[in-house]
Biotite code that builds the C-alpha atoms (Angstrom):
import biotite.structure as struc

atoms = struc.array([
    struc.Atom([107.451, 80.023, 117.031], chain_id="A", res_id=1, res_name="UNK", atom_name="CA", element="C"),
    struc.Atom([107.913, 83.551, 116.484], chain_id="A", res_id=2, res_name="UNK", atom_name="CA", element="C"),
    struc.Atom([105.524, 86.369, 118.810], chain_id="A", res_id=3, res_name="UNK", atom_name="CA", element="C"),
    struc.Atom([102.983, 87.989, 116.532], chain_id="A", res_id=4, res_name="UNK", atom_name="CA", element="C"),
    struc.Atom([102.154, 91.176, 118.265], chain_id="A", res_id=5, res_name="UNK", atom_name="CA", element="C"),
    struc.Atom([98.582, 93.329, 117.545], chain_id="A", res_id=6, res_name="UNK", atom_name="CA", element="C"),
    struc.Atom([98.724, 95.073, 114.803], chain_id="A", res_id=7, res_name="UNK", atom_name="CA", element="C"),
    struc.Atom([96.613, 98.453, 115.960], chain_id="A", res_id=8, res_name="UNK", atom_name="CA", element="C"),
    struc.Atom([96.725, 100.273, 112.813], chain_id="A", res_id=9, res_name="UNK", atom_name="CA", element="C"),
    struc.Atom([94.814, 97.154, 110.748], chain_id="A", res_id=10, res_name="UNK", atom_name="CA", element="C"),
    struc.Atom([91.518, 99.231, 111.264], chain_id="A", res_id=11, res_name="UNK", atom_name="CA", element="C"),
    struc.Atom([93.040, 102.413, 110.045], chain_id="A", res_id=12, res_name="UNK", atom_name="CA", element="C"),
    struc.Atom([94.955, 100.517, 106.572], chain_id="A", res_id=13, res_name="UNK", atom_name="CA", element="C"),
    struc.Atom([91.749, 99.071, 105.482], chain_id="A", res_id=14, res_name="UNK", atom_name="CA", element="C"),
    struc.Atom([89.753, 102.056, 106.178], chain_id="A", res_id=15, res_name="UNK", atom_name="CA", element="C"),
    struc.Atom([92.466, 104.009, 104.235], chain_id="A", res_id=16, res_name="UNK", atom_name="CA", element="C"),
    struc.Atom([91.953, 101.193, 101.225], chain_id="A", res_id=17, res_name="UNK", atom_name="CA", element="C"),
    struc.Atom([88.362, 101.601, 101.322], chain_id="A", res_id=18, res_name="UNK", atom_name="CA", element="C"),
    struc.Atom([88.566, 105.273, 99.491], chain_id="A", res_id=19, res_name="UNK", atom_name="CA", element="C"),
    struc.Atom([92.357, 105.790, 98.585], chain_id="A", res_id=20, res_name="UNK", atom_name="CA", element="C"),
    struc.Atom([94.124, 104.557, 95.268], chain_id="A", res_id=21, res_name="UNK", atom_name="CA", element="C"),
    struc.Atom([97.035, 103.968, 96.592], chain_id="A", res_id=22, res_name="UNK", atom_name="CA", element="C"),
    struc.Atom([98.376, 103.741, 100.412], chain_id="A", res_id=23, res_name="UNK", atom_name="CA", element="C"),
    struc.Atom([102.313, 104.171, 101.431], chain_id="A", res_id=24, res_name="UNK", atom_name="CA", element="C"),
    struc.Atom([103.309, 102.139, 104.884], chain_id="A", res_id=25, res_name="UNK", atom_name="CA", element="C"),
    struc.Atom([106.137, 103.733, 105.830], chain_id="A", res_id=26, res_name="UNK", atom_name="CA", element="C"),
    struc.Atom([108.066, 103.471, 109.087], chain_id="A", res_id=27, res_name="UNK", atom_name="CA", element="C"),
    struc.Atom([111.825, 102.352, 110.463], chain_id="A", res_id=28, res_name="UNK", atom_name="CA", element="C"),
    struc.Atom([113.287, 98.706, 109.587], chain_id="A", res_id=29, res_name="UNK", atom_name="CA", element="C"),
    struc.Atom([111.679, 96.108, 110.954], chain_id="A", res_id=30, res_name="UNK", atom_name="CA", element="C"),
    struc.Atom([108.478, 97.714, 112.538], chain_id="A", res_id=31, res_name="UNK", atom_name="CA", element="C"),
    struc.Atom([105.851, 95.500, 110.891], chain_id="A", res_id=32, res_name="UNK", atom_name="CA", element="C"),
    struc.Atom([105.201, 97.421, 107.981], chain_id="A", res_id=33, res_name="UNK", atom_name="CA", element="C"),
    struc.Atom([104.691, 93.955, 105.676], chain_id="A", res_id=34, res_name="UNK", atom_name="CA", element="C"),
    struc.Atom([103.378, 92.099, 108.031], chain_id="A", res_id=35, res_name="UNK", atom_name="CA", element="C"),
    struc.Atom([100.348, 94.489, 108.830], chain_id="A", res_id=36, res_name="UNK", atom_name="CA", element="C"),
    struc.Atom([100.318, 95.171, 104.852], chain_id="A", res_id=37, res_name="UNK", atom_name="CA", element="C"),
    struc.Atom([100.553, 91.491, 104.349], chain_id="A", res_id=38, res_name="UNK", atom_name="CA", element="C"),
    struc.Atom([97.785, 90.451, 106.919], chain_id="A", res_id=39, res_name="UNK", atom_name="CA", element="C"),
    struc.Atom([94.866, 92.936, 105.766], chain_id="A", res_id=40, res_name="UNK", atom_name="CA", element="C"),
    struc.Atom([95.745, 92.696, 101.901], chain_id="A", res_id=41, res_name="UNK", atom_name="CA", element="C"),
    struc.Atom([95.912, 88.829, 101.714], chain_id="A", res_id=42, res_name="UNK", atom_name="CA", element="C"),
    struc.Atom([93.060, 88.240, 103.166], chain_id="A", res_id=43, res_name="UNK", atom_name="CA", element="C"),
    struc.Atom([91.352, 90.571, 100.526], chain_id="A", res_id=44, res_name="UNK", atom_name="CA", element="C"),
    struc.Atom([92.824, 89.098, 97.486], chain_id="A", res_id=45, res_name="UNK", atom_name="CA", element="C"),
    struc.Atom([95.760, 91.148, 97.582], chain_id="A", res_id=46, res_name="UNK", atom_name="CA", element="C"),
    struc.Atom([98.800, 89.978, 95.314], chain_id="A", res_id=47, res_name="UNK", atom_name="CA", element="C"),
    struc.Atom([102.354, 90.480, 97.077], chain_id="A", res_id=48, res_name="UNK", atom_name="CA", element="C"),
    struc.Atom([105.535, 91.677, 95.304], chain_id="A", res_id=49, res_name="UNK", atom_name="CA", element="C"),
    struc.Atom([108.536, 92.021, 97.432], chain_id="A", res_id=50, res_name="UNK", atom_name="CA", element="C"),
    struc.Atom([111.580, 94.079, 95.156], chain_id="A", res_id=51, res_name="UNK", atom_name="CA", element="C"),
    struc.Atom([113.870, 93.192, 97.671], chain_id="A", res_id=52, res_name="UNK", atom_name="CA", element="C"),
    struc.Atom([114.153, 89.973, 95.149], chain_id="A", res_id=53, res_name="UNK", atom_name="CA", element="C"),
    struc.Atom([116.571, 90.956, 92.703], chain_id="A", res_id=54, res_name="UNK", atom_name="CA", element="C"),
    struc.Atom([115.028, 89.463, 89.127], chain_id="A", res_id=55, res_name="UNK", atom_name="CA", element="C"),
    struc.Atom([111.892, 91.273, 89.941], chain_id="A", res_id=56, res_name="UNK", atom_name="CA", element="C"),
    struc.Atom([113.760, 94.927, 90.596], chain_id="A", res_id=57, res_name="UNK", atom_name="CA", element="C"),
    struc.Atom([115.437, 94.063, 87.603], chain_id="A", res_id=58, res_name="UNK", atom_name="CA", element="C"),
    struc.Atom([112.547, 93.487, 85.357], chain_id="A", res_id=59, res_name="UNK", atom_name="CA", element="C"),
    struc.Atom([110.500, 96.012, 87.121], chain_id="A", res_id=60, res_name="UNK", atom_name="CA", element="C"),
    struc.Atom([113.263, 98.726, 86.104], chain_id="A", res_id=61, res_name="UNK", atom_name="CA", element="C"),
    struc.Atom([113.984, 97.874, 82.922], chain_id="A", res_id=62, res_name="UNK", atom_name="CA", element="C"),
    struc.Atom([110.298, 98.094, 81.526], chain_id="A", res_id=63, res_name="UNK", atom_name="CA", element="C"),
    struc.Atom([108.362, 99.857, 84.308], chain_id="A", res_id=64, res_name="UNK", atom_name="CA", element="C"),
    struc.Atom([105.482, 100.870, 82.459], chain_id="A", res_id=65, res_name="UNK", atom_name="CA", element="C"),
    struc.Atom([105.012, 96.810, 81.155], chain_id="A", res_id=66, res_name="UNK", atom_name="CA", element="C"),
    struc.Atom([105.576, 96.111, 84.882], chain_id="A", res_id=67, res_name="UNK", atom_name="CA", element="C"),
    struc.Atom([102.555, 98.158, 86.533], chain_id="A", res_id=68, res_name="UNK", atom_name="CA", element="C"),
    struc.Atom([100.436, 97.688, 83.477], chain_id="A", res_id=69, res_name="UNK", atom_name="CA", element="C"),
    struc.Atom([100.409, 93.669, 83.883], chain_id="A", res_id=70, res_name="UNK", atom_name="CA", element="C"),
    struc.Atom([100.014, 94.438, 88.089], chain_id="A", res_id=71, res_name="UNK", atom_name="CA", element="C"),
    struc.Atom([96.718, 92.036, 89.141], chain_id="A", res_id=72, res_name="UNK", atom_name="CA", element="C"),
    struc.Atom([93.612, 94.685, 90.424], chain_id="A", res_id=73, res_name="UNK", atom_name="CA", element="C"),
    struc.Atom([95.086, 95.162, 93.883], chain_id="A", res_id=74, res_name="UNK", atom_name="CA", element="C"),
    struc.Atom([98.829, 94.540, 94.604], chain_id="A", res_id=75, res_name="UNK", atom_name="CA", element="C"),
    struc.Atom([101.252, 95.015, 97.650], chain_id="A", res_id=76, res_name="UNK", atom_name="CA", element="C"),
    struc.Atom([104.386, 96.546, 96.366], chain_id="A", res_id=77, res_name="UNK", atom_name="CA", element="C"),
    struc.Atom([106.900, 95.896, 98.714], chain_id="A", res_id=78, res_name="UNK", atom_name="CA", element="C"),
    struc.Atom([110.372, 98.443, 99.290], chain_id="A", res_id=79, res_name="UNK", atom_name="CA", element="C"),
    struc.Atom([108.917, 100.036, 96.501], chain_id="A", res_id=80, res_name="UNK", atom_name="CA", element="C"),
    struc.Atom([111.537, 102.417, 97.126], chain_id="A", res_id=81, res_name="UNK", atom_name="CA", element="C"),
    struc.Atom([113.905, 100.427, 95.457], chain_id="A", res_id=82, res_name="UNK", atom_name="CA", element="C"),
    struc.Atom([112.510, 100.672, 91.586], chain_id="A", res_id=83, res_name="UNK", atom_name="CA", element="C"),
    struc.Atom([111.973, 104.759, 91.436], chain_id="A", res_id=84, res_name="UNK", atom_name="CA", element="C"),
    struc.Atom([110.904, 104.175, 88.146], chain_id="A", res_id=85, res_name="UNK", atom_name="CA", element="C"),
    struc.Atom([107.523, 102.501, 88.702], chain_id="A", res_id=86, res_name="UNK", atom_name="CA", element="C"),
    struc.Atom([106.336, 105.973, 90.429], chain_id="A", res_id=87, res_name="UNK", atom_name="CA", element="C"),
    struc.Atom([105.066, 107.492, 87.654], chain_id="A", res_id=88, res_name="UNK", atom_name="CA", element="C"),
    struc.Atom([103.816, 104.536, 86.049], chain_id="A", res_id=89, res_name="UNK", atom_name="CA", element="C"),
    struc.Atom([101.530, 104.129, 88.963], chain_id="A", res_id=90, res_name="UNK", atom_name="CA", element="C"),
    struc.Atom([100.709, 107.594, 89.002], chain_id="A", res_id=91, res_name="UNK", atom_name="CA", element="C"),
    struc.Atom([99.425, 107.462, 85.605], chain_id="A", res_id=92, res_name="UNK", atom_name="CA", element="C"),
    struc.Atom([97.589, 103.899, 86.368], chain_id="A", res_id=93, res_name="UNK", atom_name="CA", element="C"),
    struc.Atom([95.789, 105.788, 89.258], chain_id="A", res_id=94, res_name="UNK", atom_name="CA", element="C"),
    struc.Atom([95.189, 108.820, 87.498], chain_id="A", res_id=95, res_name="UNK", atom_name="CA", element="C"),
    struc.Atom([93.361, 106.464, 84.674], chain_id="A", res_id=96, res_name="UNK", atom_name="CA", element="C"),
    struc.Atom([91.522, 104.273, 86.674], chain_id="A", res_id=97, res_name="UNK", atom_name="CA", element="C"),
    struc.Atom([91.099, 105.858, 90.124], chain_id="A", res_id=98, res_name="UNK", atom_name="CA", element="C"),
    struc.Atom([89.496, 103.089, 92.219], chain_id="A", res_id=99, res_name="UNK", atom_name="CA", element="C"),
    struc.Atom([89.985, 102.356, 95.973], chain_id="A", res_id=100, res_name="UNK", atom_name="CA", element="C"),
    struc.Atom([92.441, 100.118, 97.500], chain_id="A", res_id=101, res_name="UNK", atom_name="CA", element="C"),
    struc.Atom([94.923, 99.661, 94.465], chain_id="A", res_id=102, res_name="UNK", atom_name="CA", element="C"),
    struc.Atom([98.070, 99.517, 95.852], chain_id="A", res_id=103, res_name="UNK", atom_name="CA", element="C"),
    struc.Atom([99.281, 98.986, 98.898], chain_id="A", res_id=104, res_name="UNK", atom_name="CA", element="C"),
    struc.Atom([103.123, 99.220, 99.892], chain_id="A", res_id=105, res_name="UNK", atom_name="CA", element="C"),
    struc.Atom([105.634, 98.935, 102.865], chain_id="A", res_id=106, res_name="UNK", atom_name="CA", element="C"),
    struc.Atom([108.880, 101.010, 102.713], chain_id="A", res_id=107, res_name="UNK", atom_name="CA", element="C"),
    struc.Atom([111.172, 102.528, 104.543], chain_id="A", res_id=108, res_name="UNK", atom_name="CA", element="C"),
    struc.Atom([110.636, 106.247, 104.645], chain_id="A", res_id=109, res_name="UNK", atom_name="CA", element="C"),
    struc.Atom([112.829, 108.426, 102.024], chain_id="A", res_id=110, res_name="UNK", atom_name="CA", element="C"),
    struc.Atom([112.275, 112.208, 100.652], chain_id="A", res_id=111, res_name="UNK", atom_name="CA", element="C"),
    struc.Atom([111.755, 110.342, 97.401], chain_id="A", res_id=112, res_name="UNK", atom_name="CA", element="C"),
    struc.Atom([109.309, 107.777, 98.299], chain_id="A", res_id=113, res_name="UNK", atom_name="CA", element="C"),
    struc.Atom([107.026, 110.002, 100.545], chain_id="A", res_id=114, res_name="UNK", atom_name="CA", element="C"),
    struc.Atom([107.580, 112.580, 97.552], chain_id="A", res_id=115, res_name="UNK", atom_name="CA", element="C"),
    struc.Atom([106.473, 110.329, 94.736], chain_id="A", res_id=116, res_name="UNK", atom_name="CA", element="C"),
    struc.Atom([104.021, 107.984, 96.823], chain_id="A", res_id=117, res_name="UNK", atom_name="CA", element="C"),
    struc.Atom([101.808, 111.523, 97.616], chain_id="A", res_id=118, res_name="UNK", atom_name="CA", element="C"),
    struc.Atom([101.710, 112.145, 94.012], chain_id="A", res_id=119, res_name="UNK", atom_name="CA", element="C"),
    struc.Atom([100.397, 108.972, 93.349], chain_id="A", res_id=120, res_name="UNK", atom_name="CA", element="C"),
    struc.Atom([97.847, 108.814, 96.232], chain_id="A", res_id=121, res_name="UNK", atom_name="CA", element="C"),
    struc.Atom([96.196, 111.850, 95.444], chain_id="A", res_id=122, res_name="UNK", atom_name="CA", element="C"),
])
């Protein structure tokens, strides 16, 4: 069975999804960024979305406006990185409908996501 270690920073993510639209997990490979995102957004009704799955990044990038607009309430994008075209999609979703604890994702830090991600958390 594989070790599960603490995951310190739960506290901190849901606090974060109590008053932020949208919250970027971002760290190196293999860290535990989906695993904490996973284990505090589940439990809350969170849906997951992993674009490490090919058909998904596909569909996601083809019609990216279509793809965020049929997202369920709260939603855990993950390597969101991959599809730069949802960004401002999601921007716009937040910037109609800011409520709390929207979107959650894990990714692996680039100038573009951290860029992009800010603009859509603010």
């Amino acid at each position: 069975m594989p070790r599960t270690y603490p995951r310190y920073l739960a506290a901190r993510l849901r606090e974060a999804l109590a008053d932020t639209p949208a919250v970027l997990i971002h760290g190196p490979r293999q860290c535990g960024k989906t695993t904490l995102a996973r284990a505090v957004g589940e439990r809350r009704g969170y849906r997951y979305f992993s674009f490490d799955d090919e058909a998904l990044r596909r569909a996601a990038g083809q019609d990216p406006v279509a793809f965020v607009t049929e997202l369920p309430e709260r939603a855990i994008l993950d390597e969101v990185q991959r599809v730069p075209e949802l960004f401002t999609p999601l921007k716009d979703a937040i910037d109609r409908r800011r409520a709390p604890g929207r979107f959650s994702s894990p990714a692996r830090r680039s100038t573009t996501t951290s860029r992009c991600w800010s603009a859509c958390s603010r």
